[in-house]
N, C-alpha and C positions, 0 to 999 in steps of 0.2 A: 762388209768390213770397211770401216772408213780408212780412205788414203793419209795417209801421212806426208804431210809437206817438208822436205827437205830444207834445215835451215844456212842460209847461205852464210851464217859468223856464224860463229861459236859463243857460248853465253860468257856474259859479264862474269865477273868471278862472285860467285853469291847467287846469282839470278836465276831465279824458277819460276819466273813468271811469263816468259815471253820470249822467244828465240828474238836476233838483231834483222832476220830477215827472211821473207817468205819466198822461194822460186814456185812459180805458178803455174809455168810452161806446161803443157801437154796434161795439165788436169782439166778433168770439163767440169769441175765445179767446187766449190769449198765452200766448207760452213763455219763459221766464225762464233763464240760461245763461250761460255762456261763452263761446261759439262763436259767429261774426258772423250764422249763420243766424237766431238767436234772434228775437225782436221784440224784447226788453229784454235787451241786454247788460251785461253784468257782468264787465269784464276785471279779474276778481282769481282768484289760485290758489287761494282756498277755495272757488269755484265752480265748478260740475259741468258740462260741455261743454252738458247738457240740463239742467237743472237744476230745475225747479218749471214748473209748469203754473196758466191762473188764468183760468177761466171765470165770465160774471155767470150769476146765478141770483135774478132777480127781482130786488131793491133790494139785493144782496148777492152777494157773490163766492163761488166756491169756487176753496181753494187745494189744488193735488193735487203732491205733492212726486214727482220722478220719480226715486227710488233714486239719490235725492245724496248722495253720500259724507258730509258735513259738515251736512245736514239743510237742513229749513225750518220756521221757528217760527213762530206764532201766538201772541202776547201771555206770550211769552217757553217757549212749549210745543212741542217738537220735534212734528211732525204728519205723517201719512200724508197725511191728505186732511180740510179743514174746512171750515167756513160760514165766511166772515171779514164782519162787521157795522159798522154807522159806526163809526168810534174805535179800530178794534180796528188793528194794530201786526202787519206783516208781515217778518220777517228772514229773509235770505239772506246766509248769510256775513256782511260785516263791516258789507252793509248792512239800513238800516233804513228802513221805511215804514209811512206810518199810511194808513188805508182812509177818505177821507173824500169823501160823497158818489159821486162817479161818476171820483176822483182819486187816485192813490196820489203821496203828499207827501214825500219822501227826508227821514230826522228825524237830525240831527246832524250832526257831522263824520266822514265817510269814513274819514278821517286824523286819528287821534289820537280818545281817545278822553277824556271828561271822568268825573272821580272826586271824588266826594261823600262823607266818611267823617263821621259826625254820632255822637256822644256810641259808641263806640268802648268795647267792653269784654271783657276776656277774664279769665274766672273757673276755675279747675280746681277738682275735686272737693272738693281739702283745703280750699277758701276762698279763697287766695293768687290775688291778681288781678296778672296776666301785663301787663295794658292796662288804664287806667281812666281812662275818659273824656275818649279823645281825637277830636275834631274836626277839621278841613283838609278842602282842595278844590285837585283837582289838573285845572289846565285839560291841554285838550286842547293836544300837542308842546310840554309843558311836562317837563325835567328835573330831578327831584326827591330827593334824596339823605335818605335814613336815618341820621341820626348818633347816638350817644350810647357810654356805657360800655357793660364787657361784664356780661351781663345785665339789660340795660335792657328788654329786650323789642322790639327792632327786628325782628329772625326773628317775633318771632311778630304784630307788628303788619304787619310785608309779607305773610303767611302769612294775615290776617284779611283784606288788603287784597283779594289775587290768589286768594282762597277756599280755597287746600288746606290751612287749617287754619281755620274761619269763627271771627268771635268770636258767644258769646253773649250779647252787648248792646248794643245799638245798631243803626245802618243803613250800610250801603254800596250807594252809585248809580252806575251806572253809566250814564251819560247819560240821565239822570235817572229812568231803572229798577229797581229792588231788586234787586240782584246776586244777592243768593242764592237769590231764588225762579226766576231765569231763567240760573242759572251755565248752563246746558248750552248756550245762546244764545251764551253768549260765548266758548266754551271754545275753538273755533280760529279764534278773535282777539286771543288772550292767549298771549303769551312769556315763557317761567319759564329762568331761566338759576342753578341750584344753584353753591357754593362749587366742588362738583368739576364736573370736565371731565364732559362726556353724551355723549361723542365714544368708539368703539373704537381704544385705542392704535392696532392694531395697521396699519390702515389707513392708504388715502393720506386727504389732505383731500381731495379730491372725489369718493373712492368711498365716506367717510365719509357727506357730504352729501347724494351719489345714493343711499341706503340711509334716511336722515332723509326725503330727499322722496318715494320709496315709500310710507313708511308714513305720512307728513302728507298729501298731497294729495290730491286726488282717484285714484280708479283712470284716470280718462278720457284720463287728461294722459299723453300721447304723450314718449317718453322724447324728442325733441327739443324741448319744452315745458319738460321736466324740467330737460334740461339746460342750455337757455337761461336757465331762473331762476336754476340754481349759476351759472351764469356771471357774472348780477345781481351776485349774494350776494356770492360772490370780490370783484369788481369795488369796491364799495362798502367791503368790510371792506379792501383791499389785500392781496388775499391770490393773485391770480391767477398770481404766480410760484412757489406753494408748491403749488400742485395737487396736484403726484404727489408731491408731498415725505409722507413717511409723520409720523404725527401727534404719534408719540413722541421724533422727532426737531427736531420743532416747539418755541423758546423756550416759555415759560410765557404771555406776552402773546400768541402767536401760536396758541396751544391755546385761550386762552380767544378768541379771537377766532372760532375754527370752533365753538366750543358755542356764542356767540352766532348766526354763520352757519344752524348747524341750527334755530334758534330763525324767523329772518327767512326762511325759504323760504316760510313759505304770509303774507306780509306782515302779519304782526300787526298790528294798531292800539296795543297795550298790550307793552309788555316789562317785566321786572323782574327783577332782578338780586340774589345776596346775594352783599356781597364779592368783583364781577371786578374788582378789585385787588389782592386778596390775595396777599401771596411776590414783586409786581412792585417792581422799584426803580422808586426815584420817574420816572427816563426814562419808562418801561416806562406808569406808574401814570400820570402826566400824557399819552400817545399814546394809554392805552383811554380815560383820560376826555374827551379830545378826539374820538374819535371817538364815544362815548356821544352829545355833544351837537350830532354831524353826525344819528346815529339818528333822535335827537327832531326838526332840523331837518328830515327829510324827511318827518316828518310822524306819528312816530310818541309814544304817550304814555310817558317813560322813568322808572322809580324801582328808585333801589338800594340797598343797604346797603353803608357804608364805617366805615371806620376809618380811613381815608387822607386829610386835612384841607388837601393843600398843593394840590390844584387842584379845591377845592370850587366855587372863583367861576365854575368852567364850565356849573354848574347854576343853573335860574331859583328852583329855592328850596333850602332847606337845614328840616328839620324834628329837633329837638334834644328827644330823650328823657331822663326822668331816671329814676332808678330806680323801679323798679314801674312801669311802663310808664304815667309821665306827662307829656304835653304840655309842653317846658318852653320852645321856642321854635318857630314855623313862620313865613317869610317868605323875602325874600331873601336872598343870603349876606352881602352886601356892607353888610346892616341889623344882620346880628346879631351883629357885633363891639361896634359901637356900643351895643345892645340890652345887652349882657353888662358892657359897660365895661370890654372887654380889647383887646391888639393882635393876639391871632393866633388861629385859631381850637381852637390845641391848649390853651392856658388854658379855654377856655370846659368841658372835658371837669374842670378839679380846681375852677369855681366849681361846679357841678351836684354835686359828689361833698361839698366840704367846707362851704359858708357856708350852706346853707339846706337844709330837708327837703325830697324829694320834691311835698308835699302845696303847701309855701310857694312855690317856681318855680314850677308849676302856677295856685295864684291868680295870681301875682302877673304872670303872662301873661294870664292870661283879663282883669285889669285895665287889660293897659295897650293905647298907640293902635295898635302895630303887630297886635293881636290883633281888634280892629275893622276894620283898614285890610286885614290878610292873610289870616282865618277869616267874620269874622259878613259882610263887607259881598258875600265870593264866595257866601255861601246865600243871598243876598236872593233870592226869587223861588222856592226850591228849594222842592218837592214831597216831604212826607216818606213812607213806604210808607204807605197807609191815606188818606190826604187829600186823592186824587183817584181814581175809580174806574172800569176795563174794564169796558165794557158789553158787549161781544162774548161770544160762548156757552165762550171756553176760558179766560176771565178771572178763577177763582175761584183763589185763594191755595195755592199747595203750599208746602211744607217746601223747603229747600235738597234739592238731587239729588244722591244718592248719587254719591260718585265712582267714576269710571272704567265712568259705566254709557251712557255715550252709543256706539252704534255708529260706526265711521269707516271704513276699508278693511277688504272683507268677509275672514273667517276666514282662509279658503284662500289668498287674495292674502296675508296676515301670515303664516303659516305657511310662503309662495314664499320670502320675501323677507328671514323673520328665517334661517330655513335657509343659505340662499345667505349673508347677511351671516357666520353664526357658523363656514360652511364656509372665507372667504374670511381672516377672522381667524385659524383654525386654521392656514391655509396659510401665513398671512405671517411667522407665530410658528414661524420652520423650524425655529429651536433647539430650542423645546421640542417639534416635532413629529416632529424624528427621532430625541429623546430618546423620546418614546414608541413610534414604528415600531420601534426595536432595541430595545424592552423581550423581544420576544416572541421575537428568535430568538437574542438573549444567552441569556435565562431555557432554551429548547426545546436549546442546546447543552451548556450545563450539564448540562441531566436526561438528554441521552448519555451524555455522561462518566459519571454515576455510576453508569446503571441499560445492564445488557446485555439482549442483544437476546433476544426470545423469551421474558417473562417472562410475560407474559398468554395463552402457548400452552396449550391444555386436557391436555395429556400432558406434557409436559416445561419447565414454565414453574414458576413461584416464589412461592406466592402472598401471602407476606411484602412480597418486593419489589413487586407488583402495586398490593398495598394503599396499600402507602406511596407508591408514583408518582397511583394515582388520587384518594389525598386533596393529593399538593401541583398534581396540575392542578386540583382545585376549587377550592382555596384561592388558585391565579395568575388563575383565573376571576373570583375573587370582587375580586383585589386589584386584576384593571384595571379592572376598572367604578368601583369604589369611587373610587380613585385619580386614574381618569379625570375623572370630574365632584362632587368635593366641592368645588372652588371655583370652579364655572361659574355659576354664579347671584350670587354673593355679590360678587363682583371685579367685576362691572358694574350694582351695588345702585345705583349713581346713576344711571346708563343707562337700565337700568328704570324709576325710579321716576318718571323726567321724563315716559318716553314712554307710561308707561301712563296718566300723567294726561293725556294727550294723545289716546292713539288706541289703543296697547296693549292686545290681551285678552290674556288669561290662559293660554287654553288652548294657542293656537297657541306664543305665547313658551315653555312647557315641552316641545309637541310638538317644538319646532324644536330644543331640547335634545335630548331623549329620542332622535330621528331620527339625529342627526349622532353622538352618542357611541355609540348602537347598530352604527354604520359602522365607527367608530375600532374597538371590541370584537371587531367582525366581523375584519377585518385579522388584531389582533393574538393573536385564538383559532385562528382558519386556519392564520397560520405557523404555532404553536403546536404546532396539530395536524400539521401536514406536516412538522415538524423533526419529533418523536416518533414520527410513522408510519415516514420514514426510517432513524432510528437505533433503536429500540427496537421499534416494532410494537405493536398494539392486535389481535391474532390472537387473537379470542374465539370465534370458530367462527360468529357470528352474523352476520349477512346485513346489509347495509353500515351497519356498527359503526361507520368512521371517520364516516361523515356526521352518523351519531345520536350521536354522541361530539361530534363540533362545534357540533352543533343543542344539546344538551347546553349545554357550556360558555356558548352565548350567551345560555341560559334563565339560569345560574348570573350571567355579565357582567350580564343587565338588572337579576337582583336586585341587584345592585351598584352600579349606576346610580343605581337607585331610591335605594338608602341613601346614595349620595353627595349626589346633589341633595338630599335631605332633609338631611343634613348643611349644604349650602349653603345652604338656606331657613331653619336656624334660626340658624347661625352669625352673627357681627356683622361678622367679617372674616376675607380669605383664610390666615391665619396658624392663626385660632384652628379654621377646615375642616379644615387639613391635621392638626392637632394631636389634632384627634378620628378622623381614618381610624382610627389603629390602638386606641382606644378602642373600635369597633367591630369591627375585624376580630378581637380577640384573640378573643372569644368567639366570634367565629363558630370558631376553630380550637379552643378548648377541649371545647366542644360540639358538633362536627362527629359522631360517633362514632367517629373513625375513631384517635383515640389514646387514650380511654375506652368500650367498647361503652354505648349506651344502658342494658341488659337489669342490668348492672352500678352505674348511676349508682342514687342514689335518685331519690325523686320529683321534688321540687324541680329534681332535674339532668335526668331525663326530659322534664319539662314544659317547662324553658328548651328544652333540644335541639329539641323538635318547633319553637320557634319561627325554628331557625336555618336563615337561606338553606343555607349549608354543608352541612348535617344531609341534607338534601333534593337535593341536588346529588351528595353524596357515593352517596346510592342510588338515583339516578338512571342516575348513568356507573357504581358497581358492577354494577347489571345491565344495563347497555349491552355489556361486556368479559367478563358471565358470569364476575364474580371469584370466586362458590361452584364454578366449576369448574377453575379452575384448583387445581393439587394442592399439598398441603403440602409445604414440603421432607423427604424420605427419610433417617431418621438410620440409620446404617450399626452394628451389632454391632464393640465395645461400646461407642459414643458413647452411654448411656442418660443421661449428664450433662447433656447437652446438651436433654433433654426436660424436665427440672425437675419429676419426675414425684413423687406420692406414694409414702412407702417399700412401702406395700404393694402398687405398681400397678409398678413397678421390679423388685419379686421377683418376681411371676408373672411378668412380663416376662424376665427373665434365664432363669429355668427352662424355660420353653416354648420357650426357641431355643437354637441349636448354635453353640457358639463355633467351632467349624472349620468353620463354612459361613460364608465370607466374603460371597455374594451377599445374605445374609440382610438384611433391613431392617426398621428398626419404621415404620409413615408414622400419624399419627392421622388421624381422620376427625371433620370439623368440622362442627355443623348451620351450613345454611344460614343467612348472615347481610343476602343483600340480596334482594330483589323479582323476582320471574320477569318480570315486567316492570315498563317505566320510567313507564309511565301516571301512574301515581298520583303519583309524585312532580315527576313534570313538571307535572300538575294543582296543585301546591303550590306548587312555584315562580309558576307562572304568578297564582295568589292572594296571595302576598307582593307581585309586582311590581304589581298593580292594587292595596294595598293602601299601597304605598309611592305610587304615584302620586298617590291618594285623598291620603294624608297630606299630599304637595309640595301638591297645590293647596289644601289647607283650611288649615294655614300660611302660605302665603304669599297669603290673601287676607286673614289677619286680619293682617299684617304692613301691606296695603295700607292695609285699617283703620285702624289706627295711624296710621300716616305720614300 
């Protein structure tokens, strides 16, 4: 029977989530959780059915984290297992506890979260300061609006706020913690909702959302867990009539309202928004800001960035930038009309712009009372980084944490579940999926019609035609990989980049690429192959050709893969992927060898060639089909025209044969021009494609960089 921990308050009025404080004395162990068996439950979705473990050890605890998806920190420090010491500051999910004495003391609001932004500055290389020295305090299910012109620095002051772009100067607190030396602490208790949708079109909304709480929540949570929090979610956003409604068919308000959805499954304390009003009519824009300030009403801390000024007064404050990202109003809305000396709030954007500098709003707020009454008088009391100090053993100062380095759902569960997502969007996009299934047996009837049967036979086959059939099947090899996946990565650039500041690794999101388009290649290299075996034949004499012909083309498709996803990892958007395919494939066809021999090019053309997939494919399935044995076409006496031969190779020619022997024939004899065997160039492919993969993720981590 588990112990039951004595709670030392008594709950909030409302509050079932969490007693104010644990007595620990004389227990030799506690297990911390989600699950009712626990001793200290935790019913929030960031937490792990089992989740932390917390035995004394003399005047001092150890805290032993039990493979919780979402972690367990020590004085803002993700931990396997530590000494926790008086003073020292235990988090699980969204909560917080400090270790004092023989008592763990619950520290802040559950819900909602409080935000300290103190002298506020963001500097780029060239000098050009982005923010300068902006100040505010965002209490906890307080709603808080971003206003100013365009380039004022809004994006980039929410971007300092919410860390995925930190500034460097000044402090941000997070109830009353250094944000960026403990971002990893917070990271899934913060909601980021970008301009675009983070949702796959192609999708319903709730199998959008079951694929979002996959990858957010714990592994532990039992798909009826799961699906009772979509249920929540729907519920709240008004969305439970749209369920199966697919998401592209979804108005624009109702699109942003399921990227908010995917945001609220693991219950944030923090949300933040840029622009979910954007493209909405004012109906439209006054419904999301009403329900924005149901959000915060439930408890959560809400800020966004708007342009949209006719239902500002829904928010508890309004914060008004002026150019060069400086402070030029923060308080209520319904003060800063008065404040400006205007009647609406769309004037107050052409006084910021014409009657005064930057620098002069900026004083001439930090002057006045509402800048005492709404900034200095909420830091009374506030602790800045450095002025009060962790005595516990993991309390020493780190740098902000790299992003995207926190673990969340192991590998192979993200690899399950981006797979299935990206197989599930392929299916529902039928258009374009049986646009690519008839690629292969349009293209494979074609190459009937032109090419007759038997032309790869070792005795009576053609080996002009041979040629020319085995370089356009390398080059349809090449063209659906390519074609396939250049704008698989780039068309859901925003998708990505929310969730991998989320929980998204790297490796599995490319595998889960790599896997599904290697299937689609498989399909349409098989018909491929089984139209062409039917109508024309691959009769090389060599012992199961058609297979290693297939195996072939799908060494040829991954290099193709490869360069399309690399196409998509550097591309900015789906137009300008497609616009580069055949930027790439021409040379792959120039330099194939197979309508300039190598032995012929000069160097320069030599050395490109060896680096072409094509090049490599093409002597690959030559010696697959044994195309040095198939035979030259036989020119018959006197077609010696038709040889294009030198005049002196012509006359000896003419004289050595008998014009009344009609059986007569000239045939040349060609050195060999492909591989006795395919080893070695399948060895080459197979180093392009690990080379193009190498390339996708070193790109696309310094993309992350970036961003």
């Amino acid at each position: 029977m588990a112990t039951i921990i004595t709670p030392v308050a008594t709950l909030a009025a409302g509050e079932t989530e969490a007693p104010t404080g644990f007595q620990l004395a004389g227990l030799p162990a506690v297990t911390v959780g989600r699950d009712p068996s626990n001793n200290l439950v935790l019913a929030n979705p960031q937490i792990s059915r089992q989740h932390a473990q917390i035995r004394p050890e003399g005047n001092r605890i150890r805290v032993t984290d039990l493979n919780s998806t979402h972690g367990t920190f020590v004085n803002g420090e993700r931990i396997t297992s530590a000494l926790v010491g008086e003073g020292d500051n235990i988090q699980f999910g969204p909560y917080r506890y400090q270790f004092v004495g023989t008592v763990l003391h619950r520290m802040g609001d559950v819900q909602g979260t409080r935000i300290d932004c103190v002298h506020l500055t963001k500097t780029i290389p060239s000098g050009v300061r982005l923010i300068d020295d902006v100040t505010f305090t965002v209490l906890p299910r307080e709603f808080v609006a971003l206003v100013g012109g365009s380039g004022a620095g809004k994006s980039t002051l929410l971007d300092a706020v919410n860390g995925n772009r930190p500034a460097n100067g000044g402090s941000v607190l997070y109830n009353g913690a250094d944000y960026y030396r403990e971002i990893d602490a917070h990271r899934s208790s913060l909601g980021y909702v970008p301009q675009d949708d983070v949702v796959p079109m192609e999708l319903t909304v709730e199998r959008a959302l079951l694929y979002a709480a996959k990858l957010r929540l714990p592994e532990d949570m039992s798909e009826e867990e799961i699906r009772a929090r979509i249920d929540e979610v729907l519920d709240d956003l008004g969305l439970i009539e749209r369920r199966d409604v697919e998401i592209r068919a979804l108005s624009g308000g109702q699109r942003k309202r399921v990227s908010i959805g995917a945001e609220l499954l693991s219950k944030p304390t923090l949300l933040f928004m840029d622009e979910p009003t954007s493209g909405l009519d004012p109906g439209l824009e006054s419904r999301m800001m009403h329900l924005l300030r149901k959000l915060a009403d439930q408890g959560r801390t809400v800020m966004l960035i708007t342009h949209a000024t006719q239902s500002i007064g829904e928010c508890d404050r309004v914060l008004f930038l002026a150019r060069g990202g400086r402070l030029a109003y923060y308080g209520p809305p319904d003060e800063a009309l008065g404040y400006f000396g205007v009647g609406n709030f769309a004037e107050i954007y052409n006084r910021l712009e014409q009657e005064r500098t930057p620098a002069e709003w900026a004083e001439s707020f930090q002057q006045s009372a509402q800048f005492v009454s709404n900034v200095q008088s909420r830091l009374t009391g506030v602790a800045m980084p450095g002025e009060s100090g962790q005595t516990g053993a993991l309390a020493t100062a780190k740098a902000a944490t790299p992003a995207h380095s926190v673990k969340r759902v192991s590998p192979l569960r993200q690899f399950q579940i981006l797979t299935s997502r990206y197989l599930e969007t392929i299916y529902r996009d039928r258009k374009n999926l049986a646009l690519l299934l008839a690629q292969a047996p349009i293209i494979g009837l074609m190459l009937a019609v032109v090419f007759r049967g038997g032309i790869f036979d070792p005795t009576t086959g053609d080996r002009s035609l041979a040629l020319t059939l085995t370089f356009l099947l390398v080059t349809i090899a090449v063209w659906f990989g390519t074609s396939n996946s250049a704008r698989e990565i780039v068309k859901e650039a925003a998708i990505y980049h929310r969730e991998r500041r989320v929980s998204l690794m790297l490796f599995p999101y490319v595998a889960s690429k790599l896997v599904v388009l290697t299937g689609l290649c498989a399909v349409q290299n098989l018909v491929l192959v089984l139209v062409v075996a039917a109508f024309v034949g691959l009769e090389s004499g060599r012992a199961g050709a058609y297979l290693f012909a297939f195996l072939t083309l799908m060494l040829i498709s991954l290099g193709g893969i490869g360069m399309g996803l690399l196409i998509s990892v550097l591309a900015t958007n789906s137009d300008r992927a497609m616009a580069f395919v055949p930027v790439v494939l021409i040379p792959q066809i120039i330099f194939s060898g197979a309508i300039v021999s190598p032995e012929t090019m000069g160097v320069i053309g030599r050395a490109v060639s060896h680096l072409m997939v094509a090049k490599w494919g093409y002597q690959a399935l030559g010696a697959i089909v044994n195309l040095d044995l198939v035979p030259v076409p036989k020119y018959r006496i006197p077609d010696f025209d038709k040889l294009n031969l030198p005049p002196e190779q012509l006359s000896g020619a003419v004289k050595g044969l008998s014009y009344s022997n009609r059986e007569w024939f000239f045939q040349p004899t060609l050195p060999p021009e492909f591989p006795a065997s395919p080893i070695l160039p399948w060895l080459m492919l197979g180093l392009f494609i690990a080379l193009f993969l190498s390339a996708i993720v070193y790109f696309q981590r310094r993309k992350d960089r970036v961003s």
